[in-house]
DRENDO-1510 file (C-alpha; in Angstrom, 1 decimal, always signed):
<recs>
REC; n; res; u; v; w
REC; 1; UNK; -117.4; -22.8; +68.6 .
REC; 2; UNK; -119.1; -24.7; +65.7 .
REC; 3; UNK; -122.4; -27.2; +66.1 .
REC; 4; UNK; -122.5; -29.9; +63.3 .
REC; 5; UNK; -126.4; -29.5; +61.5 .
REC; 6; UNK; -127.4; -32.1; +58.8 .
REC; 7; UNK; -127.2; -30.8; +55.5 .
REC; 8; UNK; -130.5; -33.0; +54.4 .
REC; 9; UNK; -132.5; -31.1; +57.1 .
REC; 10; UNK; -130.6; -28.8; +58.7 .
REC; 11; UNK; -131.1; -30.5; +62.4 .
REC; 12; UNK; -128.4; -29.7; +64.8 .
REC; 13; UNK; -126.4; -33.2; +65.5 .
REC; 14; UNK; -123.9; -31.5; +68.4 .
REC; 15; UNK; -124.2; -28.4; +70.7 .
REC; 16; UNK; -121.2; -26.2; +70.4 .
REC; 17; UNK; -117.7; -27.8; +69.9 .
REC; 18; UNK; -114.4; -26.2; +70.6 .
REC; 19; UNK; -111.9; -27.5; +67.3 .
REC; 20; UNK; -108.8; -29.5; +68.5 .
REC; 21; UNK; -105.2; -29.0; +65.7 .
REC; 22; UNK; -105.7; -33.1; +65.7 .
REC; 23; UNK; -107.1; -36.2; +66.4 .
REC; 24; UNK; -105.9; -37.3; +69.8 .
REC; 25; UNK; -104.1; -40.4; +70.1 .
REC; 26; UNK; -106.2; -43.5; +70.9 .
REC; 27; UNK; -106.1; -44.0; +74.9 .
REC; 28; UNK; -103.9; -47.1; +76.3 .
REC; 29; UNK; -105.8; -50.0; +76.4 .
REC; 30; UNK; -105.6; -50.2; +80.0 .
REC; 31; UNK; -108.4; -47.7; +79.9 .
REC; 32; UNK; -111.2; -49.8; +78.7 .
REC; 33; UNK; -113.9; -50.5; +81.4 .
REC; 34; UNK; -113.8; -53.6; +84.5 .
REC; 35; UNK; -115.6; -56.0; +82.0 .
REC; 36; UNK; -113.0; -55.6; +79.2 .
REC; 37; UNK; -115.4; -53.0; +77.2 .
REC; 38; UNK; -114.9; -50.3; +74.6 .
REC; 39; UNK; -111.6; -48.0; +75.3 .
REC; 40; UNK; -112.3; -44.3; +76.9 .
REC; 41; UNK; -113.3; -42.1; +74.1 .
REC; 42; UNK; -110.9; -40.7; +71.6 .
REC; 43; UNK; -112.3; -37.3; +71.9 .
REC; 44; UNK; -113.2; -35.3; +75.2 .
REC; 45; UNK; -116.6; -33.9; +75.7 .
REC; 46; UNK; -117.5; -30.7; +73.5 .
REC; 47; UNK; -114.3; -30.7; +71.2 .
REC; 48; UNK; -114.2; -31.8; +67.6 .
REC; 49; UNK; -111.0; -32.2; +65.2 .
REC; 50; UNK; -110.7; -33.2; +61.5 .
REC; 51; UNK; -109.7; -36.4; +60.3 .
REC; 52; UNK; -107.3; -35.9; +57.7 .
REC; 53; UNK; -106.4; -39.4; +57.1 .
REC; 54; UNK; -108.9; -42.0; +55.2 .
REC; 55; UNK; -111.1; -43.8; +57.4 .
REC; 56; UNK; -113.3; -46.5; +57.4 .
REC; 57; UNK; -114.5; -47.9; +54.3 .
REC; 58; UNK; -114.7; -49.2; +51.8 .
REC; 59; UNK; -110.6; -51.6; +52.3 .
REC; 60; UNK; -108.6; -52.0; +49.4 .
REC; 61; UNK; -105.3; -54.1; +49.5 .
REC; 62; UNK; -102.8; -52.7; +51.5 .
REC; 63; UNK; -99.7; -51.3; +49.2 .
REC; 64; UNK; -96.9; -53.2; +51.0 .
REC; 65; UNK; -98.0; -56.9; +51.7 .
REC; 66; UNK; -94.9; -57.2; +53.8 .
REC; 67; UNK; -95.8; -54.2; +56.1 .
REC; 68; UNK; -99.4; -54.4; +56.8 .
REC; 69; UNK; -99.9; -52.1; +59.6 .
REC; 70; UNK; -103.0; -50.4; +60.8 .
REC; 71; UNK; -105.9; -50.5; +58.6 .
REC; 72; UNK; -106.9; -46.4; +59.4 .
REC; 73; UNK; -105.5; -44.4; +62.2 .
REC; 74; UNK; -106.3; -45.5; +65.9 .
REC; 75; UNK; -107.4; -48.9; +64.6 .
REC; 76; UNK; -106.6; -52.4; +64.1 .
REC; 77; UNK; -105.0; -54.1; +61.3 .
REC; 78; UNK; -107.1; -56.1; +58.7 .
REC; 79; UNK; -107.3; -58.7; +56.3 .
REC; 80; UNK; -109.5; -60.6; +54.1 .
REC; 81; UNK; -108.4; -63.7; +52.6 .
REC; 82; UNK; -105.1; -63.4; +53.6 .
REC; 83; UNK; -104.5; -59.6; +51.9 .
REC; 84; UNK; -103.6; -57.0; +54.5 .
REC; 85; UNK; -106.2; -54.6; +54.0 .
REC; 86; UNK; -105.8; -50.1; +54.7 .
REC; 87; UNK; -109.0; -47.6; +54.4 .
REC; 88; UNK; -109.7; -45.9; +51.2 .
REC; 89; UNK; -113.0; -44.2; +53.3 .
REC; 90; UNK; -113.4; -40.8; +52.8 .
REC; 91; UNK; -111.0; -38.0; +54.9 .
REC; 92; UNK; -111.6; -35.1; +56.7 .
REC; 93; UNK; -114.9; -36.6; +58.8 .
REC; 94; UNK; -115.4; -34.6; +62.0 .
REC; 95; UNK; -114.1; -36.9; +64.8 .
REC; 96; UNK; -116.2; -36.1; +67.9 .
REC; 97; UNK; -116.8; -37.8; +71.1 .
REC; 98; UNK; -120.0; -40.1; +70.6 .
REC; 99; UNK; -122.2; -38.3; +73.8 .
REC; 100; UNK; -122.1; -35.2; +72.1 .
REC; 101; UNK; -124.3; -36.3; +69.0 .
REC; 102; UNK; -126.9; -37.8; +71.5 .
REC; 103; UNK; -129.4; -37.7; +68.8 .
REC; 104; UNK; -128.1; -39.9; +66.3 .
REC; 105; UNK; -129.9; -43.1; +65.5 .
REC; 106; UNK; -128.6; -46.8; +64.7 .
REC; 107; UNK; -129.8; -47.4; +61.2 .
REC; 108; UNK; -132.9; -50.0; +60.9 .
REC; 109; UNK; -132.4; -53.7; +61.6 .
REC; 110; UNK; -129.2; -53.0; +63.1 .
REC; 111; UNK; -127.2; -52.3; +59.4 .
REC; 112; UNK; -123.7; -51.9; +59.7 .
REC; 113; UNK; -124.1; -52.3; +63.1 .
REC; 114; UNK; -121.6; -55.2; +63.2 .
REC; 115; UNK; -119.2; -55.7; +66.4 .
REC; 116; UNK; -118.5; -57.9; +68.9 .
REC; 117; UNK; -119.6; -55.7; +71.9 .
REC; 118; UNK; -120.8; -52.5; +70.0 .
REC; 119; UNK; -120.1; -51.6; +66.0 .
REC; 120; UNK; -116.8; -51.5; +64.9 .
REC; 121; UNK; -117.2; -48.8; +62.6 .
REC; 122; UNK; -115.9; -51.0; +59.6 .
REC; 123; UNK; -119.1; -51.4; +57.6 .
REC; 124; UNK; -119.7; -47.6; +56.8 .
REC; 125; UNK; -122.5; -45.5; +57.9 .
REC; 126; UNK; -124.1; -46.8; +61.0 .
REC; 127; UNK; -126.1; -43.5; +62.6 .
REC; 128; UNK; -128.6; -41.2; +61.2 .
REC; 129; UNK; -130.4; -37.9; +61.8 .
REC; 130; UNK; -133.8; -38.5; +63.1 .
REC; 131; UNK; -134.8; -37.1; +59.5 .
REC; 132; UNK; -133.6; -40.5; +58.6 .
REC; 133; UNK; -130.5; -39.7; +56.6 .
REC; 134; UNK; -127.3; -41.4; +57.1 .
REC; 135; UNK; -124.9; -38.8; +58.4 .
REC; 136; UNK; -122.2; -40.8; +60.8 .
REC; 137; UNK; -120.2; -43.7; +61.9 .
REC; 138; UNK; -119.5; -45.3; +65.4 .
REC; 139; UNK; -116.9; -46.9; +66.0 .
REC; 140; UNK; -117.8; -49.0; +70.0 .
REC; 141; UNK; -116.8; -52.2; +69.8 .
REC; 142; UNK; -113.9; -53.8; +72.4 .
REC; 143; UNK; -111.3; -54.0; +69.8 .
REC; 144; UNK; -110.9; -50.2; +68.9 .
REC; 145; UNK; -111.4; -46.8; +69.7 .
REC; 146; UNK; -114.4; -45.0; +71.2 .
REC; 147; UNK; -115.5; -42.3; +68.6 .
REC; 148; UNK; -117.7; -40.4; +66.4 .
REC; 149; UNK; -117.3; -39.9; +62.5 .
REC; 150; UNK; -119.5; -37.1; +61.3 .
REC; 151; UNK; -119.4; -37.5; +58.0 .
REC; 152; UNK; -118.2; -34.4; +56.0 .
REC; 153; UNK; -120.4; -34.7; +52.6 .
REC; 154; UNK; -123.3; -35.0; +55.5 .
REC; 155; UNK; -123.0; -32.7; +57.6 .
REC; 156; UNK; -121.8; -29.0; +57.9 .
REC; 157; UNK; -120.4; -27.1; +60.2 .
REC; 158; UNK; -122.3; -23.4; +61.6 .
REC; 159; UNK; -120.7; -21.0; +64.1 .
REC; 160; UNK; -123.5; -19.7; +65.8 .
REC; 161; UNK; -123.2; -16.2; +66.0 .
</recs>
């Protein structure tokens, strides 16, 4: 069992978490709610696994034009301008259902907040400690999974003894 603490203050973001190998697989669409909402989560409830993959951003241009594919794993592709875009965000955040960081903030004035029916998750950091510092990155929006990144510079891990 680890909880997740913020390395700024030392807060406790999670309650225990029981570590998963991986990252599930994003659920089937046909999940998402009756009014065509964000997916079920990614995650179940008080489990957390490692992202080993880069996710989120910043986008650079995508290696193979002709491929394009997903821009990070569980998501969506993008471009910009016409270049298929993949994530060169930082890897090994701590994936984690989003109800089991209840304390997490949305960042003032809504910043990176940007979605269609909740934040996408693409902008970067959207969540804070309540010490203010920018620790984590929702991803809610209709178009893409349901999850938590606790970010791994910002955040450490403690097994409670």
């Amino acid at each position: 069992m680890t909880v997740f603490l913020c390395t700024k203050c030392g807060a406790a973001l999670t309650p225990d978490l029981s570590p998963l190998p991986a990252v599930p697989p994003a659920p089937d669409d046909d999940g998402r709610d009756a009014s065509g909402g964000r997916a079920p989560a990614t995650m179940p409830h008080g489990h957390y696994a490692i992202e080993t993959e880069p996710w989120g951003a910043p986008y650079v241009p995508h290696p193979d034009q002709g491929y394009g594919g997903p821009t990070q794993p569980r998501g969506l592709g993008l471009s910009v301008a016409g270049v298929v875009m993949v994530s060169a965000g930082p890897r090994d955040n701590i994936v984690v259902h989003p109800e089991d960081a209840p304390g997490l903030r949305p960042l003032p004035n809504g910043e990176n907040g940007a979605g269609c029916c909740g934040p996408s998750g693409g902008s970067g950091l959207n969540r804070a400690c309540p010490c203010g510092a920018r620790v984590a990155t929702l991803a809610a929006d209709c178009f893409g999974p349901y999850e938590l990144h606790l970010d791994a510079k910002r955040v450490h891990g403690h097994a409670p003894s």
